[in-house]
C-alpha positions as CSV (number, residue, x, y, z in Angstrom):
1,X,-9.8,-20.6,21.6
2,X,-10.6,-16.6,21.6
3,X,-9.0,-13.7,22.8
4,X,-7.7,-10.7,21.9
5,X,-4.0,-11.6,21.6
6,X,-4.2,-14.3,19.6
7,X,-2.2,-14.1,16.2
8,X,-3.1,-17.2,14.0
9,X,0.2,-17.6,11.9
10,X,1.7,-20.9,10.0
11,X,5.5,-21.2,11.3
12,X,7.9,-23.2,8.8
13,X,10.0,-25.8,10.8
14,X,12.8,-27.9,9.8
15,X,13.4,-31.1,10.0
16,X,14.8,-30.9,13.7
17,X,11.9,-29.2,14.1
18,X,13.4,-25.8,14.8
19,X,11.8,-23.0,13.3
20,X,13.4,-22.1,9.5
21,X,15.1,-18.7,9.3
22,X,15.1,-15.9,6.6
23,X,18.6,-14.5,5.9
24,X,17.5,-11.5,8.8
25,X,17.6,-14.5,11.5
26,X,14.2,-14.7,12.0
27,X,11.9,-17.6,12.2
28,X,9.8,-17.5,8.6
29,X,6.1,-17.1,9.8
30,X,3.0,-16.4,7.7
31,X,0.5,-14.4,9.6
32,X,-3.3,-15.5,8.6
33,X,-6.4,-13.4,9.0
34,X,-9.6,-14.6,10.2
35,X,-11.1,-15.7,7.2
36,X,-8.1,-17.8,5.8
37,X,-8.5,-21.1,4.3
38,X,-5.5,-23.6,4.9
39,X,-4.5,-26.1,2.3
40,X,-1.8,-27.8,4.5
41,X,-2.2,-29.8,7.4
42,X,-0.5,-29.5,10.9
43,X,3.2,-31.4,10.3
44,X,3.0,-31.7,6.5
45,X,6.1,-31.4,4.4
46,X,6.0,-28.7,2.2
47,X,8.3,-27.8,-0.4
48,X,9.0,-24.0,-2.0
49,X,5.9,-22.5,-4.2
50,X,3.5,-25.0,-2.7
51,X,0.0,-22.7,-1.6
52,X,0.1,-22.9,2.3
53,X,-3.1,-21.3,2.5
54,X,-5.8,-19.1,0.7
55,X,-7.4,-15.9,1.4
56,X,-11.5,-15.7,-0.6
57,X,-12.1,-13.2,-2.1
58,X,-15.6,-11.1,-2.0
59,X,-18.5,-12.7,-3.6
60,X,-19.2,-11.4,-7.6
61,X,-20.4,-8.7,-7.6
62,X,-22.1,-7.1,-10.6
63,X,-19.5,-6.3,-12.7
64,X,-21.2,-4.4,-15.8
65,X,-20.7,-1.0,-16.6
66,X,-23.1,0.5,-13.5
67,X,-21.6,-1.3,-11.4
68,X,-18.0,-0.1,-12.5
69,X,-18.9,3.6,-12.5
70,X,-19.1,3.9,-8.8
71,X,-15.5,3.2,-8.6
72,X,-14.5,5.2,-11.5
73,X,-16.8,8.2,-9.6
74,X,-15.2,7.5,-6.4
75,X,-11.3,8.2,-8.3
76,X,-12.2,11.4,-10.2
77,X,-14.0,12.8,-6.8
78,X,-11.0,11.4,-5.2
79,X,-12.7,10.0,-2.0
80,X,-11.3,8.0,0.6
81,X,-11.8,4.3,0.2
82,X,-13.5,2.3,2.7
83,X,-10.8,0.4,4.7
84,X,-8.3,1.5,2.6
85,X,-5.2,0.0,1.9
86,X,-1.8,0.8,4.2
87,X,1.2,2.2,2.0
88,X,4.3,2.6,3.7
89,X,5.8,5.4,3.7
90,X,9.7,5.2,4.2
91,X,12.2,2.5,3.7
92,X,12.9,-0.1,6.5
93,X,12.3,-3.0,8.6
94,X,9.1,-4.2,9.8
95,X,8.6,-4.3,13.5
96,X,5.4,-5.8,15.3
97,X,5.0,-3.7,18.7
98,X,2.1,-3.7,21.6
99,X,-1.7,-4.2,20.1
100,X,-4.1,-1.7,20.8
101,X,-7.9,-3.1,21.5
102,X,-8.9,-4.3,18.5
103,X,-5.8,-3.0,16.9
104,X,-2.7,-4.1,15.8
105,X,0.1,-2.1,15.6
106,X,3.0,-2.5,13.1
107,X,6.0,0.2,12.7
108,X,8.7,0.5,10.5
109,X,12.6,1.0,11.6
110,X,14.0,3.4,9.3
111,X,17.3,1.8,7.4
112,X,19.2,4.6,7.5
113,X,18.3,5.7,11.1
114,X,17.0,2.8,13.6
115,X,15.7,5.6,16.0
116,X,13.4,7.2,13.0
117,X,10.0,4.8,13.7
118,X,6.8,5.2,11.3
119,X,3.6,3.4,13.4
120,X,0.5,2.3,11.9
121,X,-2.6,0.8,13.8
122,X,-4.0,-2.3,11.5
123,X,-7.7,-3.5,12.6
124,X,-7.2,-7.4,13.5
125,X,-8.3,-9.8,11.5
126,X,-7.4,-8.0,8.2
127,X,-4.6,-9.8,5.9
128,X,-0.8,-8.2,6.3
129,X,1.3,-8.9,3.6
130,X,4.3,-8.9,5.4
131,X,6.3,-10.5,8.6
132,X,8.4,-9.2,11.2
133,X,11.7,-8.5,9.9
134,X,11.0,-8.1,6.1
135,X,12.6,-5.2,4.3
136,X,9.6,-3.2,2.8
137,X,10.0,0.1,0.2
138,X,8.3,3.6,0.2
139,X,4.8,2.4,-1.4
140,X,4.8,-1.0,0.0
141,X,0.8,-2.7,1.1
142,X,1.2,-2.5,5.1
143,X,-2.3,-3.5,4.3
144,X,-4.7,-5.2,1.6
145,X,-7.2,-2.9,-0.5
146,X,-7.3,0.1,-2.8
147,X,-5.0,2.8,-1.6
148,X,-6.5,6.4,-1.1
149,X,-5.2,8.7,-3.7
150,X,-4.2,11.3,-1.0
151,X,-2.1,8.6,0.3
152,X,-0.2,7.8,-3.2
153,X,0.8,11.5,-3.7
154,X,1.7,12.5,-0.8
155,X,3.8,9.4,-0.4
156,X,5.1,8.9,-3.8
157,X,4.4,11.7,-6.2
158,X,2.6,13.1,-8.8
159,X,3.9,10.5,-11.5
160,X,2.8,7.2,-9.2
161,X,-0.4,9.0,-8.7
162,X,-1.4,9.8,-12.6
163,X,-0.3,5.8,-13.6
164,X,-2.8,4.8,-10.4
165,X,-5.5,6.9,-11.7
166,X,-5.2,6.2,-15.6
167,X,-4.5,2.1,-14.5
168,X,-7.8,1.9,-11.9
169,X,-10.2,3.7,-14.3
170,X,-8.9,1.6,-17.7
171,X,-9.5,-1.5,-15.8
172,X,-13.3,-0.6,-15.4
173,X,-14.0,0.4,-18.9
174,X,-11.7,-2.7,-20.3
175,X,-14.0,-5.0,-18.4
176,X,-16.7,-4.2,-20.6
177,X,-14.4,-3.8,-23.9
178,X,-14.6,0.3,-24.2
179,X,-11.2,1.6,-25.1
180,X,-10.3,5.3,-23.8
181,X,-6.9,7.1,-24.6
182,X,-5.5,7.3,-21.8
183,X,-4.8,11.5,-22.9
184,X,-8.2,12.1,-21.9
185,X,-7.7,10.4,-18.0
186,X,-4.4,12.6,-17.9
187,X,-6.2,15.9,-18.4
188,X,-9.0,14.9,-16.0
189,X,-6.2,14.2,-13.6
190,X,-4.1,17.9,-14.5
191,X,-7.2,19.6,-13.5
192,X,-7.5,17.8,-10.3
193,X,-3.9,19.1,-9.9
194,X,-4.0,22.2,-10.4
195,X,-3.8,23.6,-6.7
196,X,-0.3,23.8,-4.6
197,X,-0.6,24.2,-0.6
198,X,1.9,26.9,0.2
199,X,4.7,24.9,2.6
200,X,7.0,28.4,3.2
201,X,5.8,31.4,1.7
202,X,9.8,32.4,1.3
203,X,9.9,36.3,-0.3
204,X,7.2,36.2,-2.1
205,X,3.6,37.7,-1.2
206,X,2.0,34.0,-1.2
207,X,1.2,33.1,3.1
208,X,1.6,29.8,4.5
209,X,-1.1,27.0,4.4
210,X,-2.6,29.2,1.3
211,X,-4.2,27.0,-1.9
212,X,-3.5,28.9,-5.0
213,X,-3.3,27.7,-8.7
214,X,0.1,26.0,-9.7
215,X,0.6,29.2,-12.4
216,X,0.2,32.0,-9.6
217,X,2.3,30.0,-7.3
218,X,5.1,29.6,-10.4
219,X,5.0,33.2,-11.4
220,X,5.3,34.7,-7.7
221,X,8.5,32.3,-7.4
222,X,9.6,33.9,-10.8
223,X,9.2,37.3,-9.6
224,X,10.6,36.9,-5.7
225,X,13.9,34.9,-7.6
226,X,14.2,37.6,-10.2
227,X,14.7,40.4,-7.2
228,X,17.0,38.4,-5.1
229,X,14.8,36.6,-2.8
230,X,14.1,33.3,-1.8
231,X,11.3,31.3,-3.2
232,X,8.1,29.9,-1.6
233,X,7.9,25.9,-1.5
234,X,4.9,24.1,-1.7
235,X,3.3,20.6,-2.8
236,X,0.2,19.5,-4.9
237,X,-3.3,18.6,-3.1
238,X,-5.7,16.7,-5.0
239,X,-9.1,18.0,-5.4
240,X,-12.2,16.0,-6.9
241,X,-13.4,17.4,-10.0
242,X,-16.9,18.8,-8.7
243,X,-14.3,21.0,-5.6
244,X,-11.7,21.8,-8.7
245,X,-14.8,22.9,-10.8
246,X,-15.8,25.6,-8.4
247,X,-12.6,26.6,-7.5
248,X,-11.2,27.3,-11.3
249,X,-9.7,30.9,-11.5
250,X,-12.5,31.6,-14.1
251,X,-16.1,32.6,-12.0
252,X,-18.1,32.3,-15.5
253,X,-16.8,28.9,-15.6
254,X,-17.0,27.8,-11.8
255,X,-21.0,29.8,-12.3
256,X,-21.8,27.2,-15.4
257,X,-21.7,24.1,-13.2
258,X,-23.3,24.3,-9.9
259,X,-24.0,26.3,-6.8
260,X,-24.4,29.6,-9.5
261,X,-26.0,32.0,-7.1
262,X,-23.0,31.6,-4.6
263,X,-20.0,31.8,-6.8
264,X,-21.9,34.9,-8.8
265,X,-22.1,36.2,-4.8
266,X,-18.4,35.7,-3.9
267,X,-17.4,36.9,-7.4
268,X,-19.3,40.3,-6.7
269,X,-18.1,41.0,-3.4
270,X,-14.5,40.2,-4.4
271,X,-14.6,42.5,-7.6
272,X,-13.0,39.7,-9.5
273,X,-12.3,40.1,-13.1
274,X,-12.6,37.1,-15.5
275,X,-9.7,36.8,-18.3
276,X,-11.7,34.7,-20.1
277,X,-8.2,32.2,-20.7
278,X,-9.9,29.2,-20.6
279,X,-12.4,26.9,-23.1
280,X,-15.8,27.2,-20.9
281,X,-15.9,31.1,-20.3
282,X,-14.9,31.8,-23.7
283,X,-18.0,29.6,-25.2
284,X,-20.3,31.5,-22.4
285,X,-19.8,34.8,-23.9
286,X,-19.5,33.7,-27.3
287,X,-16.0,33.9,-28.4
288,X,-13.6,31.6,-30.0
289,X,-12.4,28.8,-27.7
290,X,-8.5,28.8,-27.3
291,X,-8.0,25.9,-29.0
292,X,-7.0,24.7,-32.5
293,X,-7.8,27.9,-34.9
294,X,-9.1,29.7,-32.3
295,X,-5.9,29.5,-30.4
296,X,-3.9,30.4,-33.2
297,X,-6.1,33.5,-33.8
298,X,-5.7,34.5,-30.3
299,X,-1.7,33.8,-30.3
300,X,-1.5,36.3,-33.3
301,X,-3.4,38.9,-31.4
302,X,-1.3,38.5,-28.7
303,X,1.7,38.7,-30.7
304,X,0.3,41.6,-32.5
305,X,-0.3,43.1,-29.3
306,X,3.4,43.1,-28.0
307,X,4.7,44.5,-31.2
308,X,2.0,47.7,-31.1
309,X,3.1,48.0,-27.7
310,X,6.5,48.1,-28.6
311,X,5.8,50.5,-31.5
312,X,3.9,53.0,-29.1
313,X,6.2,53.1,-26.7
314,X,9.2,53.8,-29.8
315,X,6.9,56.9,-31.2
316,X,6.9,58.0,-27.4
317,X,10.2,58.1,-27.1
318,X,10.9,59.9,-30.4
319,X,8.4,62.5,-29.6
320,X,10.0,62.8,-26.2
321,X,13.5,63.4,-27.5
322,X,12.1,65.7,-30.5
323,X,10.6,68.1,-27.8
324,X,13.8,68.1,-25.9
325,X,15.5,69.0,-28.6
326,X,13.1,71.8,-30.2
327,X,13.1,73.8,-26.7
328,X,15.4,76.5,-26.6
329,X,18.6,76.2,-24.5
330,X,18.5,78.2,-22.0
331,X,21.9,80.8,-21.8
332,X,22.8,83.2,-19.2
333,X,21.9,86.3,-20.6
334,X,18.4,84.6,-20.4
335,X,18.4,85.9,-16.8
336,X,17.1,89.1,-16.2
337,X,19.6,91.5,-14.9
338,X,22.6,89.3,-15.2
339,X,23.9,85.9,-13.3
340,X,24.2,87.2,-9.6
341,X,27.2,85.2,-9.1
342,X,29.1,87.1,-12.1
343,X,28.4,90.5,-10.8
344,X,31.4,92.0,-9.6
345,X,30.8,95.1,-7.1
346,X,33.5,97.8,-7.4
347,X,33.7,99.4,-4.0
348,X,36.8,102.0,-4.8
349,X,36.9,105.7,-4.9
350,X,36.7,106.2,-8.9
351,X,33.5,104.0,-9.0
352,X,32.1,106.6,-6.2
353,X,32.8,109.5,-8.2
């Protein structure tokens, strides 16, 4: 039979022949997509941990390095996957409601509040790995496939989102027996990082919806708490590496790797000024790199800096004071003809005469 409302499931019945219940009270039923194979037949006795039925997987598909680097391009530029998995995204209780054309539509009840309702529309035919009534957590597979990054840290944080990353691209270079700290993933990852989306600009000078580095968007929270205010809120985006590349605070850097005429352009026009803090822009221009030695130098200058700094302004102060003491104090017989004020007018007949 066809149509559109079919739902091919395998329902467990007892020996009455009444449907089995989970501890919620509901019937335990095991939805099946199109492509399922059963291993049981209609009316067979099954027993707990027998395979009911199986789900094939794609056919092999080249699995050497080339064909592995796709995926590992598609995390780093942090694209949306192709059917992507479903993750849910609060605690509750599955609930199956109204399909949709070719949809299905699954929400889940909050636990703590029955009236709060997250929807999702799941294309038919695609495996769910759950049932109405089960209890699913934040992060849960609503649907089968690889979950888009966005999805994992906007959902469950930076943390889930690093593991993800570092876990999906060791699995393509431990296929083919290359071993990779997983140090070097992690600062890959940080740079992708690296931008916050203002969420409420508070007291500080940041405005709403604005991207801006994670260190600008630390120190103007630093500087609005330090006179009183209230500080902005915001949350990480994740950028691929080509978008994070061109939008690094450095325009020599963002200028080295592509689209040089444009960011030289912008860089002009905005009369930006490059600090040269980072390891690309200092090897451009031919300085040491902050790193190792070179960072150490640069610490010391730094430090030396301050101390000058401090030293200076001392000398200024002494020099200050010393002037204030070597000018003359003024007195009042410094003011010619008297103090006005002390001059007493004798308006009697002796002073006339």
């Amino acid at each position: 039979p066809k149509g559109n409302e079919l739902k091919p499931e395998v329902m467990i019945l007892d020996a009455d022949g009444e449907p089995v219940r989970n501890d919620a009270g509901n019937p335990v039923t095991y939805p099946m997509s199109v492509d399922a194979v059963l291993s049981v037949e209609d009316q067979t006795e099954i027993k707990a941990g027998d395979i009911v039925a199986r789900i094939p997987r794609e056919g092999a598909k080249t699995k050497d390095i080339t064909g592995g680097l796709p995926r590992v391009a598609e995390l780093f530029e942090a694209r949306r996957p192709k059917d992507h998995a479903i993750i849910a995204e609060i605690d509750g209780y599955v609930r199956y409601g109204k399909d949709y054309k070719n949809k299905r539509r699954i929400a889940i009840e909050s636990s703590e509040d029955p009236d709060h309702k997250v929807e999702y529309m799941v294309p038919k035919g695609k495996h769910i790995p759950v049932a109405e009534g089960d209890f699913v957590q934040k992060g849960d597979y609503i649907m089968d496939g690889n979950p888009a990054p966005h999805d994992i840290l906007a959902i469950m944080g930076v943390e889930a989102l690093a593991d993800y990353m570092i876990d999906e691209v060791q699995d393509v270079y431990r296929l083919q027996g290359v071993k990779i700290n997983d140090k070097h993933i992690e600062v890959i990852v940080r740079q992708m990082l690296q931008k916050w989306e203002v969420q409420d600009s508070g007291d500080t000078t940041l405005l709403k919806g604005e991207h801006v580095d994670k260190q600008e968007f630390d120190q103007a929270c630093e500087k609005a708490i330090s006179k009183g205010g209230r500080p902005a809120t915001g949350e990480p985006i994740l950028l691929g590496i080509t978008k994070a590349s061109l939008q690094t605070r450095s325009f020599i850097s963002a200028a080295s790797f592509q689209e040089t005429t444009r960011v030289l352009t912008e860089a002009s026009v905005q009369g930006k000024r490059d600090k040269l803090v980072g390891l690309k822009e200092n090897v451009i221009v031919g300085r040491l790199i902050p790193a190792g030695t070179g960072g150490a130098t640069q610490q010391m200058r730094k430090v030396a800096a301050d101390r000058d700094n401090v030293v200076i302004e001392a000398r200024r102060e002494e020099a200050e004071t010393a002037a204030r003491l070597a000018a003359p104090k003024a007195t009042d017989n410094d003011v010619v003809g008297g103090d006005v004020f002390n001059t007493v007018i004798n308006d009697d007949d002796e002073s006339r005469s």
